[in-house]
C-alpha positions in Angstrom: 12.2 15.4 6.7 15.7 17.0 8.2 19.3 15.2 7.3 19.2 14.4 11.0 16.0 12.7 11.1 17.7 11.0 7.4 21.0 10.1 8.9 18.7 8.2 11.9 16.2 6.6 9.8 19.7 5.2 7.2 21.1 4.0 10.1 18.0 2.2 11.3 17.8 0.3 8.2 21.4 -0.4 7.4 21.2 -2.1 11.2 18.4 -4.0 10.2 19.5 -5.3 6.7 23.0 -5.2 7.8 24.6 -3.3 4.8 28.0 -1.8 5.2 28.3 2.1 5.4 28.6 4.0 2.3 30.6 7.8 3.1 30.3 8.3 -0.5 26.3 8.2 0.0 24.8 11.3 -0.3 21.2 12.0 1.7 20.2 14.5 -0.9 19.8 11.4 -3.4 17.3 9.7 -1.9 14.1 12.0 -1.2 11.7 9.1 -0.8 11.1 6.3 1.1 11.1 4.3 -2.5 14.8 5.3 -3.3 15.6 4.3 -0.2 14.0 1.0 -0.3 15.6 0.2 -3.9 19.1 1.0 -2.8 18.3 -1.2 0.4 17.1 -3.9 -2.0 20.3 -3.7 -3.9 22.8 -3.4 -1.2 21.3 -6.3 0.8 20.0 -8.9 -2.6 16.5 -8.9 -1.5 14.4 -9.3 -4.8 12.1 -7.2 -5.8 8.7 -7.4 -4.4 6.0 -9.4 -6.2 3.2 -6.7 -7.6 -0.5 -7.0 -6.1 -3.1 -8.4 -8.4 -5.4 -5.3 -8.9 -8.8 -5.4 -7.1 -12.0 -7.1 -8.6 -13.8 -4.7 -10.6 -16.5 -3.2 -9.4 -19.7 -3.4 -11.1 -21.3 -0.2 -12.5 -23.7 1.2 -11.1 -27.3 1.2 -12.0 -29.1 3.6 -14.0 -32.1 3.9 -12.0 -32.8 2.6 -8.8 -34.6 -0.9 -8.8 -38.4 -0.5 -7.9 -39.4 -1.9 -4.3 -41.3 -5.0 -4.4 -45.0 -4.5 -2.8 -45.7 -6.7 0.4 -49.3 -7.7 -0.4 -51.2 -8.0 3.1 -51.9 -11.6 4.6 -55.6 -11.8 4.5 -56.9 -14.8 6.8 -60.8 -15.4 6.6 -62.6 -16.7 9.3 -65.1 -18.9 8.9 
């Protein structure tokens, strides 16, 4: 990403979270969207973000496949 397309997207958020203008702020000191966020998180006193509980685990899978169960035939005798 450009300084210009950093100097727009700063501005953006410092709009939205309303927090003041830093000149001492250097773009070259925040190369991801994560430093970005923290220093927004600082600046405006949001709190941290709660962690996701991790996904189920899955269960392993089988050694072998299952066997197919056999369909006997219906068989209806007339009488």
């Amino acid at each position: 990403m450009d300084t210009v397309k950093q100097a727009e997207v700063f501005a953006a958020v410092r709009a939205e979270y309303d927090v003041e203008r830093d000149d001492t702020l250097q773009l070259r000191d925040f190369p991801t969207l994560r430093h970005v966020t923290a220093w927004v998180r600082e600046k405006a006193g949001l709190p941290e973000p709660v962690a996701a509980a991790p996904p189920p685990a899955a269960a392993p899978p089988r050694s072998r496949p299952r066997p197919r169960r056999r369909r006997w035939p219906i068989r209806c005798w007339r009488r």
